[in-house]
LUMLUM-141636 format. One record per residue (C-alpha): residue number from 1; residue in one letter; chain; z, y, x. Coordinates in nm, 2 decimals, always signed. Last residue first. Layout:
REM residues N
ATOM  pos  code  unit       w       v       u
ATOM  NUM     A     A       Z       Y       X
...
***
This chain:
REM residues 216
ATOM  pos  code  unit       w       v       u
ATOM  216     X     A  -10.12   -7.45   -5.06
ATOM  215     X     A  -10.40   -7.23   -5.05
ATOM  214     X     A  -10.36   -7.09   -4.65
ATOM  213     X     A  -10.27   -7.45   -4.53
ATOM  212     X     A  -10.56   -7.61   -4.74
ATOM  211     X     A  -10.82   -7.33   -4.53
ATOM  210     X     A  -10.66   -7.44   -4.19
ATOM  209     X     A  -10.68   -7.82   -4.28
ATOM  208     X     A  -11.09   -7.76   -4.36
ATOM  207     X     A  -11.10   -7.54   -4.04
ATOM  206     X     A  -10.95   -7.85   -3.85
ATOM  205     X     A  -11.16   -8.10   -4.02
ATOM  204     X     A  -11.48   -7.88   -3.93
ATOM  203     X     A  -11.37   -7.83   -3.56
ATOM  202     X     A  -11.34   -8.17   -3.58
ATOM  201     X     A  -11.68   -8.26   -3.64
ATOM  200     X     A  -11.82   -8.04   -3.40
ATOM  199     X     A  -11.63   -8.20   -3.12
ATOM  198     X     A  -11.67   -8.51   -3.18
ATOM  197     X     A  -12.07   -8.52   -3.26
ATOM  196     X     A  -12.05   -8.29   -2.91
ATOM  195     X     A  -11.83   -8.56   -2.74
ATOM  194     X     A  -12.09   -8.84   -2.89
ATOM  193     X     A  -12.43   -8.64   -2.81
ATOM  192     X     A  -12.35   -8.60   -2.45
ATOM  191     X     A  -12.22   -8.91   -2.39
ATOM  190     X     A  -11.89   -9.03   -2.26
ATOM  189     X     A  -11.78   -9.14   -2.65
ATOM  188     X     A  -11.54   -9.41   -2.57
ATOM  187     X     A  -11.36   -9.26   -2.33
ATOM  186     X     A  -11.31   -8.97   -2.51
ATOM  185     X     A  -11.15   -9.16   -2.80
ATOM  184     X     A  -10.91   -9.29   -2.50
ATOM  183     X     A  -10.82   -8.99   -2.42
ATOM  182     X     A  -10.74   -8.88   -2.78
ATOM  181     X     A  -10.57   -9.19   -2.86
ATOM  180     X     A  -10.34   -9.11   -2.54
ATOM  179     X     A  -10.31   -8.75   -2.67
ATOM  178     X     A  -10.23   -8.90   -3.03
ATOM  177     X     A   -9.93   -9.08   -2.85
ATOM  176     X     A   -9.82   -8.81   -2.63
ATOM  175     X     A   -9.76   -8.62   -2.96
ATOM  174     X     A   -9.57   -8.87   -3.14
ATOM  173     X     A   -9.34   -8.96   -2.79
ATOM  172     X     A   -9.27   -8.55   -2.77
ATOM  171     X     A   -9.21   -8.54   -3.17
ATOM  170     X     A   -8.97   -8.79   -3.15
ATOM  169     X     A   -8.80   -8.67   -2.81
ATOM  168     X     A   -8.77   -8.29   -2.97
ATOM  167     X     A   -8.60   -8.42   -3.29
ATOM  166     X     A   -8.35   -8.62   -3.04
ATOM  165     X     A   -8.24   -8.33   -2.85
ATOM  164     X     A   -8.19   -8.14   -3.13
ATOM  163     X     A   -8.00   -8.41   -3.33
ATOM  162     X     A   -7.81   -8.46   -2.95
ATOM  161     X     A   -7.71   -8.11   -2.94
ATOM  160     X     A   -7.56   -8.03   -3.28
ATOM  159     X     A   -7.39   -8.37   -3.28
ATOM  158     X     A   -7.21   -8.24   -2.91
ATOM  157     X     A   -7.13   -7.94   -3.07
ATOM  156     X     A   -6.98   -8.08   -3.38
ATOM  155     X     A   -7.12   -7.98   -3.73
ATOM  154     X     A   -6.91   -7.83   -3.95
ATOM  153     X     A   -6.90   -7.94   -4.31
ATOM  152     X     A   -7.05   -7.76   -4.63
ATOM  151     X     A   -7.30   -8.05   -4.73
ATOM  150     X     A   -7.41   -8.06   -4.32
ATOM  149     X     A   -7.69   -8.35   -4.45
ATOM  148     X     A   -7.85   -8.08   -4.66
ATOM  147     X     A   -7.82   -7.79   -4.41
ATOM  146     X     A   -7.98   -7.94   -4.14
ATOM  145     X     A   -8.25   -8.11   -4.35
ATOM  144     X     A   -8.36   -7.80   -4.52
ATOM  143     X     A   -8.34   -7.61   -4.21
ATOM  142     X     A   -8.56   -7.87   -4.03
ATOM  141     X     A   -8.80   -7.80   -4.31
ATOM  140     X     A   -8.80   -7.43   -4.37
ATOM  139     X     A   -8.83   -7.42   -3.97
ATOM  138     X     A   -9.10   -7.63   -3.93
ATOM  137     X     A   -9.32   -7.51   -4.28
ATOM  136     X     A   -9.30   -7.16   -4.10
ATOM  135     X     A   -9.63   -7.24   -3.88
ATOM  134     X     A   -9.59   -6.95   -3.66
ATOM  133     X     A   -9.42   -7.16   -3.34
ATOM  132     X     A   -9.67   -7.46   -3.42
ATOM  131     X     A   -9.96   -7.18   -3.40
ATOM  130     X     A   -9.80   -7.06   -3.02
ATOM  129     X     A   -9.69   -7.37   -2.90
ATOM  128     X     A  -10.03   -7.54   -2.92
ATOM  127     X     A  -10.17   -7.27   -2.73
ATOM  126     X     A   -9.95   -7.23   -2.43
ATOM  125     X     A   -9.92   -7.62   -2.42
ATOM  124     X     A  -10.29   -7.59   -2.39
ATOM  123     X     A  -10.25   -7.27   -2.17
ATOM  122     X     A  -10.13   -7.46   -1.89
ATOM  121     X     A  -10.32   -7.77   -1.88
ATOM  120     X     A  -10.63   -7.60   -1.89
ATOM  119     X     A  -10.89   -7.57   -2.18
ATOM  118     X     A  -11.24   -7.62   -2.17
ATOM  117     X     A  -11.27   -7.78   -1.83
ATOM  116     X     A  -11.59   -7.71   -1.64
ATOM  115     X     A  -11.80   -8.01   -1.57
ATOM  114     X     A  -11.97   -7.99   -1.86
ATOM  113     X     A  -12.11   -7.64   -1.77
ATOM  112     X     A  -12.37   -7.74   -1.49
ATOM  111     X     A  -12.56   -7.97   -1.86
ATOM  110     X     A  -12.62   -7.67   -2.04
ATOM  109     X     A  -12.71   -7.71   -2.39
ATOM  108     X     A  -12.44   -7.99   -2.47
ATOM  107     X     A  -12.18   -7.76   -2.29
ATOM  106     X     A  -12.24   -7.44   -2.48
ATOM  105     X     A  -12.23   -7.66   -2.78
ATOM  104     X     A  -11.91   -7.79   -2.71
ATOM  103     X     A  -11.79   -7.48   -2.57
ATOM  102     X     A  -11.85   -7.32   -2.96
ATOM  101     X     A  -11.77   -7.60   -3.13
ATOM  100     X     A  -11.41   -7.57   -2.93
ATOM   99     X     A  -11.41   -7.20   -2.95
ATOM   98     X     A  -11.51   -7.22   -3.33
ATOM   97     X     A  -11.23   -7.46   -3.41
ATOM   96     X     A  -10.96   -7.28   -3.22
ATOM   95     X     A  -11.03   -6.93   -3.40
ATOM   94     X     A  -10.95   -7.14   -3.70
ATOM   93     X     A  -10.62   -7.29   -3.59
ATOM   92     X     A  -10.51   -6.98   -3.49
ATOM   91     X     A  -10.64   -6.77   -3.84
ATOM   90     X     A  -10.47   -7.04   -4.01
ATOM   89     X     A  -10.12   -7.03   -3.83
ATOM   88     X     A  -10.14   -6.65   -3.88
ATOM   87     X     A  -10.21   -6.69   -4.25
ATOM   86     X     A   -9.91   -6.92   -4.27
ATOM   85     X     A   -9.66   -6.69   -4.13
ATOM   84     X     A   -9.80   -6.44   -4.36
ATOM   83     X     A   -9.73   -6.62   -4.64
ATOM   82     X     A   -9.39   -6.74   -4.50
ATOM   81     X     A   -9.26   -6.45   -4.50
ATOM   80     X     A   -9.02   -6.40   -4.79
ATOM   79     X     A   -8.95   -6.78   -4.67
ATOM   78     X     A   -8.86   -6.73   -4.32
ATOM   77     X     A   -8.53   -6.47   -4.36
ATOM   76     X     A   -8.41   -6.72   -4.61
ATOM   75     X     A   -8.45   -7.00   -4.39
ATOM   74     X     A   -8.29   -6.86   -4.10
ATOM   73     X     A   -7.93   -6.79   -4.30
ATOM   72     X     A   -7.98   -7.13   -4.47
ATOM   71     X     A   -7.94   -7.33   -4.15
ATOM   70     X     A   -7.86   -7.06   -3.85
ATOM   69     X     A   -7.73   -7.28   -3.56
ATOM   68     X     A   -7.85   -7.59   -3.64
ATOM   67     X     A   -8.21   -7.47   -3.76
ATOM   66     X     A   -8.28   -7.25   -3.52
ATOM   65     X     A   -8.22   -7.52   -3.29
ATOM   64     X     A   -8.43   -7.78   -3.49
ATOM   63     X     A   -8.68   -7.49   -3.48
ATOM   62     X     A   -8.69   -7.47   -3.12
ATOM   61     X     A   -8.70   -7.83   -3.07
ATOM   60     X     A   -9.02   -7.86   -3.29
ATOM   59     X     A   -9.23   -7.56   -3.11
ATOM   58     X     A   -9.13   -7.78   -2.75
ATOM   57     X     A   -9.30   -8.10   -2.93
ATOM   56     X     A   -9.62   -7.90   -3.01
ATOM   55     X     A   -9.60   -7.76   -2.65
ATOM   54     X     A   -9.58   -8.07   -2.49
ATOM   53     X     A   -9.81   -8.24   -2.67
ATOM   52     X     A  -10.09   -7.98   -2.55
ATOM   51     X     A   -9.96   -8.05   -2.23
ATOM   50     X     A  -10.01   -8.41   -2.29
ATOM   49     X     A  -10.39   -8.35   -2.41
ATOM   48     X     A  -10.41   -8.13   -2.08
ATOM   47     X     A  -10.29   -8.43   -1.87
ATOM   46     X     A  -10.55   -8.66   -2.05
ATOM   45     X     A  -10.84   -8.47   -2.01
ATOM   44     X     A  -11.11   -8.24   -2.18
ATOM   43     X     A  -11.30   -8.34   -2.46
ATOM   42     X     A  -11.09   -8.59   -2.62
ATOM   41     X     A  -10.80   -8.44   -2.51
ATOM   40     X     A  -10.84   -8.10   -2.74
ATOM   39     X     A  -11.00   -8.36   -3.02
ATOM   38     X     A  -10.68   -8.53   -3.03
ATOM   37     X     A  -10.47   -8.20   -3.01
ATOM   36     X     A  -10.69   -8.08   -3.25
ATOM   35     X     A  -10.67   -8.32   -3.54
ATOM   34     X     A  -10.29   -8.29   -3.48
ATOM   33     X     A  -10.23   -7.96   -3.52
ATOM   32     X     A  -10.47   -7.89   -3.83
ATOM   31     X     A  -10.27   -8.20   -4.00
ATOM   30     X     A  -10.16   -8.56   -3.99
ATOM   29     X     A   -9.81   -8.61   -4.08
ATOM   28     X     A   -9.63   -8.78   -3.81
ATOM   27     X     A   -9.52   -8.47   -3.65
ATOM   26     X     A   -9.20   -8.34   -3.91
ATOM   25     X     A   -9.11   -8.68   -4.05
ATOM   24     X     A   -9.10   -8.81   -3.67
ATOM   23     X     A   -8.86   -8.52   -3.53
ATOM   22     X     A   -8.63   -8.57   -3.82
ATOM   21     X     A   -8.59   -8.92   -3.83
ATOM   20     X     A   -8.51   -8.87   -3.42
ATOM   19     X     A   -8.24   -8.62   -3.52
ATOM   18     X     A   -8.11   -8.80   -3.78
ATOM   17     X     A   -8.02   -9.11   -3.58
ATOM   16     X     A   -7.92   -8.91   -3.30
ATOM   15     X     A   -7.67   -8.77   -3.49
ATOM   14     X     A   -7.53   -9.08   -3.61
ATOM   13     X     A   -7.50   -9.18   -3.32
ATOM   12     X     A   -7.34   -8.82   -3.19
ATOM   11     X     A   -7.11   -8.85   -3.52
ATOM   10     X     A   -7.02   -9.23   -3.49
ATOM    9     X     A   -6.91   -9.18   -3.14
ATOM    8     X     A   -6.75   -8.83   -3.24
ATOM    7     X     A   -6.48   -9.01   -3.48
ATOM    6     X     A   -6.66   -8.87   -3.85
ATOM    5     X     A   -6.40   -8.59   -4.01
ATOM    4     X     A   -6.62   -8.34   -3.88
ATOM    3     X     A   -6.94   -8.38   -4.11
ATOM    2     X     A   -7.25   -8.60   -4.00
ATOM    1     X     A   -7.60   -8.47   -3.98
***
Protein backbone atom coordinates (compact mmCIF):
# COMPACT_ATOMS: atom_id res chain seq x y z
CA UNK A 1 0.00 0.00 0.00
CA UNK A 2 1.35 3.46 -0.45
CA UNK A 3 3.23 5.54 2.28
CA UNK A 4 1.99 9.08 3.46
CA UNK A 5 3.99 11.36 1.46
CA UNK A 6 1.81 10.00 -1.77
CA UNK A 7 -1.07 13.08 -2.67
CA UNK A 8 -4.31 10.96 -1.50
CA UNK A 9 -5.62 10.50 -5.16
CA UNK A 10 -2.54 8.56 -5.97
CA UNK A 11 -2.67 6.81 -2.46
CA UNK A 12 -6.57 5.64 -2.67
CA UNK A 13 -5.60 4.45 -6.52
CA UNK A 14 -2.99 3.09 -5.69
CA UNK A 15 -4.73 1.45 -2.92
CA UNK A 16 -7.20 0.02 -4.79
CA UNK A 17 -4.75 -1.29 -7.02
CA UNK A 18 -3.30 -3.42 -4.32
CA UNK A 19 -6.25 -4.23 -2.72
CA UNK A 20 -7.88 -5.82 -5.72
CA UNK A 21 -4.22 -7.72 -6.53
CA UNK A 22 -4.59 -8.85 -3.14
CA UNK A 23 -8.00 -10.24 -3.18
CA UNK A 24 -7.32 -12.19 -6.55
CA UNK A 25 -3.71 -13.75 -5.36
CA UNK A 26 -5.47 -14.88 -2.22
CA UNK A 27 -8.94 -16.77 -4.09
CA UNK A 28 -7.59 -17.64 -7.37
CA UNK A 29 -5.58 -20.48 -6.21
CA UNK A 30 -7.60 -23.62 -6.44
CA UNK A 31 -7.97 -25.37 -3.17
CA UNK A 32 -10.31 -27.38 -0.59
CA UNK A 33 -12.51 -24.13 -0.65
CA UNK A 34 -12.98 -23.81 -4.05
CA UNK A 35 -13.47 -27.49 -5.15
CA UNK A 36 -16.44 -27.26 -2.73
CA UNK A 37 -17.98 -24.24 -3.45
CA UNK A 38 -18.28 -25.54 -7.10
CA UNK A 39 -19.44 -28.88 -6.11
CA UNK A 40 -21.72 -27.05 -3.20
CA UNK A 41 -23.64 -25.23 -6.37
CA UNK A 42 -23.42 -27.93 -8.48
CA UNK A 43 -25.67 -30.01 -6.47
CA UNK A 44 -27.82 -27.55 -4.96
CA UNK A 45 -28.53 -24.04 -6.58
CA UNK A 46 -27.20 -21.07 -7.82
CA UNK A 47 -28.18 -18.59 -4.96
CA UNK A 48 -26.72 -21.04 -2.42
CA UNK A 49 -23.36 -21.37 -4.57
CA UNK A 50 -23.32 -17.33 -4.31
CA UNK A 51 -23.95 -17.43 -0.60
CA UNK A 52 -21.32 -19.81 -0.32
CA UNK A 53 -19.24 -17.03 -2.24
CA UNK A 54 -20.28 -14.70 -0.07
CA UNK A 55 -18.96 -16.06 2.87
CA UNK A 56 -15.58 -16.98 1.40
CA UNK A 57 -15.28 -13.33 0.11
CA UNK A 58 -16.57 -11.93 3.67
CA UNK A 59 -13.56 -14.41 5.52
CA UNK A 60 -11.15 -12.42 3.04
CA UNK A 61 -12.24 -8.83 4.05
CA UNK A 62 -11.88 -9.62 7.63
CA UNK A 63 -8.46 -10.64 7.34
CA UNK A 64 -7.47 -7.74 5.07
CA UNK A 65 -8.85 -5.65 8.08
CA UNK A 66 -6.95 -7.56 10.51
CA UNK A 67 -4.35 -7.16 8.45
CA UNK A 68 -4.41 -3.16 8.11
CA UNK A 69 -4.94 -2.46 11.43
CA UNK A 70 -2.66 -5.07 13.22
CA UNK A 71 0.11 -6.12 10.39
CA UNK A 72 2.97 -7.89 12.14
CA UNK A 73 1.30 -7.65 15.59
CA UNK A 74 -1.67 -10.19 14.20
CA UNK A 75 0.66 -12.29 12.42
CA UNK A 76 2.74 -13.23 15.19
CA UNK A 77 -0.05 -14.11 17.40
CA UNK A 78 -1.31 -16.45 14.18
CA UNK A 79 1.74 -18.24 13.40
CA UNK A 80 2.48 -20.08 16.89
CA UNK A 81 -0.97 -21.26 15.94
CA UNK A 82 -1.18 -21.87 12.83
CA UNK A 83 -0.98 -25.76 13.20
CA UNK A 84 -3.93 -25.97 14.94
CA UNK A 85 -5.53 -23.42 12.84
CA UNK A 86 -4.91 -25.66 10.00
CA UNK A 87 -6.09 -28.91 11.63
CA UNK A 88 -9.43 -27.16 12.19
CA UNK A 89 -9.67 -25.96 8.59
CA UNK A 90 -9.03 -29.78 7.66
CA UNK A 91 -11.18 -31.40 9.96
CA UNK A 92 -14.13 -28.72 8.32
CA UNK A 93 -13.27 -29.35 5.01
CA UNK A 94 -13.37 -33.11 5.71
CA UNK A 95 -16.54 -33.35 7.62
CA UNK A 96 -17.88 -31.41 4.47
CA UNK A 97 -16.77 -34.10 2.01
CA UNK A 98 -18.53 -37.00 3.81
CA UNK A 99 -21.81 -34.93 4.33
CA UNK A 100 -21.83 -34.06 0.74
CA UNK A 101 -21.04 -37.98 -0.42
CA UNK A 102 -23.07 -38.77 2.14
CA UNK A 103 -26.51 -36.68 0.79
CA UNK A 104 -25.40 -37.53 -2.48
CA UNK A 105 -25.77 -41.08 -1.95
CA UNK A 106 -28.73 -40.69 0.27
CA UNK A 107 -30.21 -38.84 -2.70
CA UNK A 108 -29.16 -41.33 -5.51
CA UNK A 109 -30.85 -44.27 -3.37
CA UNK A 110 -33.95 -42.35 -2.76
CA UNK A 111 -35.38 -40.64 -5.48
CA UNK A 112 -38.39 -38.24 -2.76
CA UNK A 113 -34.98 -36.86 -1.27
CA UNK A 114 -33.58 -35.14 -4.41
CA UNK A 115 -35.83 -32.60 -4.15
CA UNK A 116 -34.64 -31.48 -0.76
CA UNK A 117 -31.80 -28.98 -0.80
CA UNK A 118 -28.56 -30.13 0.79
CA UNK A 119 -27.48 -27.01 1.99
CA UNK A 120 -29.45 -23.66 2.38
CA UNK A 121 -28.49 -20.33 1.32
CA UNK A 122 -27.94 -19.31 4.78
CA UNK A 123 -25.79 -21.64 6.31
CA UNK A 124 -23.65 -22.01 3.06
CA UNK A 125 -22.27 -18.64 3.61
CA UNK A 126 -22.39 -19.75 7.37
CA UNK A 127 -20.17 -22.58 6.37
CA UNK A 128 -17.85 -21.35 3.99
CA UNK A 129 -17.05 -18.45 6.41
CA UNK A 130 -16.40 -20.51 9.18
CA UNK A 131 -13.21 -22.88 7.56
CA UNK A 132 -12.05 -19.68 5.41
CA UNK A 133 -12.12 -17.73 8.98
CA UNK A 134 -9.72 -20.81 10.60
CA UNK A 135 -7.61 -21.11 7.57
CA UNK A 136 -4.54 -18.94 9.05
CA UNK A 137 -2.71 -18.98 5.53
CA UNK A 138 -5.40 -15.59 4.94
CA UNK A 139 -4.26 -13.66 7.56
CA UNK A 140 -0.35 -14.51 7.43
CA UNK A 141 -0.75 -13.59 3.83
CA UNK A 142 -2.67 -10.34 3.80
CA UNK A 143 -0.38 -9.46 6.74
CA UNK A 144 2.54 -10.13 4.71
CA UNK A 145 1.38 -7.93 2.00
CA UNK A 146 0.20 -5.13 4.36
CA UNK A 147 3.20 -4.80 6.09
CA UNK A 148 5.54 -5.19 3.08
CA UNK A 149 4.15 -2.44 0.87
CA UNK A 150 3.65 -0.13 4.35
CA UNK A 151 7.92 -0.42 4.64
CA UNK A 152 7.60 1.58 8.03
CA UNK A 153 5.05 4.34 6.68
CA UNK A 154 1.54 5.09 7.81
CA UNK A 155 -1.16 4.14 5.88
CA UNK A 156 -3.96 6.76 5.29
CA UNK A 157 -7.44 5.95 6.40
CA UNK A 158 -9.11 6.45 3.35
CA UNK A 159 -6.06 3.90 1.62
CA UNK A 160 -6.73 1.59 4.55
CA UNK A 161 -10.37 1.38 3.54
CA UNK A 162 -10.42 1.13 -0.10
CA UNK A 163 -7.41 -1.85 -0.15
CA UNK A 164 -10.01 -3.57 2.12
CA UNK A 165 -12.71 -2.75 0.22
CA UNK A 166 -11.11 -3.77 -2.86
CA UNK A 167 -9.62 -7.29 -1.52
CA UNK A 168 -13.25 -8.15 -0.57
CA UNK A 169 -14.66 -7.09 -4.29
CA UNK A 170 -11.82 -9.52 -5.90
CA UNK A 171 -12.49 -12.31 -4.02
CA UNK A 172 -16.47 -11.63 -4.17
CA UNK A 173 -16.35 -11.46 -8.29
CA UNK A 174 -13.70 -14.82 -8.04
CA UNK A 175 -16.13 -16.66 -5.93
CA UNK A 176 -19.32 -15.76 -7.83
CA UNK A 177 -17.52 -16.87 -10.75
CA UNK A 178 -16.70 -20.56 -9.68
CA UNK A 179 -20.51 -20.55 -8.32
CA UNK A 180 -21.64 -19.67 -11.91
CA UNK A 181 -19.23 -22.63 -13.22
CA UNK A 182 -20.71 -24.58 -10.58
CA UNK A 183 -24.27 -23.98 -11.77
CA UNK A 184 -23.67 -24.42 -14.94
CA UNK A 185 -21.57 -27.88 -14.25
CA UNK A 186 -24.95 -28.83 -12.63
CA UNK A 187 -26.70 -28.13 -15.53
CA UNK A 188 -24.89 -30.19 -17.41
CA UNK A 189 -24.94 -33.31 -15.34
CA UNK A 190 -29.03 -33.32 -14.44
CA UNK A 191 -28.84 -37.04 -13.98
CA UNK A 192 -28.77 -39.15 -11.28
CA UNK A 193 -25.59 -40.91 -11.97
CA UNK A 194 -23.69 -37.54 -13.21
CA UNK A 195 -24.49 -35.30 -9.83
CA UNK A 196 -23.63 -38.44 -7.70
CA UNK A 197 -20.29 -39.14 -10.08
CA UNK A 198 -19.81 -35.27 -9.10
CA UNK A 199 -20.42 -35.31 -5.98
CA UNK A 200 -18.43 -38.26 -4.91
CA UNK A 201 -15.62 -37.22 -6.78
CA UNK A 202 -15.25 -34.15 -5.14
CA UNK A 203 -15.60 -35.07 -1.89
CA UNK A 204 -12.45 -37.14 -2.68
CA UNK A 205 -10.52 -33.93 -4.13
CA UNK A 206 -11.60 -32.02 -1.29
CA UNK A 207 -10.40 -34.68 1.37
CA UNK A 208 -7.23 -35.03 -0.75
CA UNK A 209 -6.71 -30.86 -0.44
CA UNK A 210 -7.67 -31.27 3.34
CA UNK A 211 -4.96 -34.03 4.00
CA UNK A 212 -2.05 -31.67 1.79
CA UNK A 213 -3.22 -28.64 3.99
CA UNK A 214 -2.54 -30.58 7.34
CA UNK A 215 1.21 -31.91 5.73
CA UNK A 216 2.25 -28.85 4.20
Amino acid sequence: MPSAEVDPPDAVTGALVAGLLAGYGIAIPVGAVATYLVALTARTSLKTGLAAALGVATADGVYALVAVLGGAAIAGVITPVAGPLRFGSAGILVVLAIRGAVLALRSHRDPAVRTVTPLAPGRAYVSLLAVTLVNPTTVVYFAALVVGDRAGAAVPAPGQVVFVLAAFAASASWQALLAGGGALLGRLLTGPRGRLVTALVSSAVITALAVRLVLS
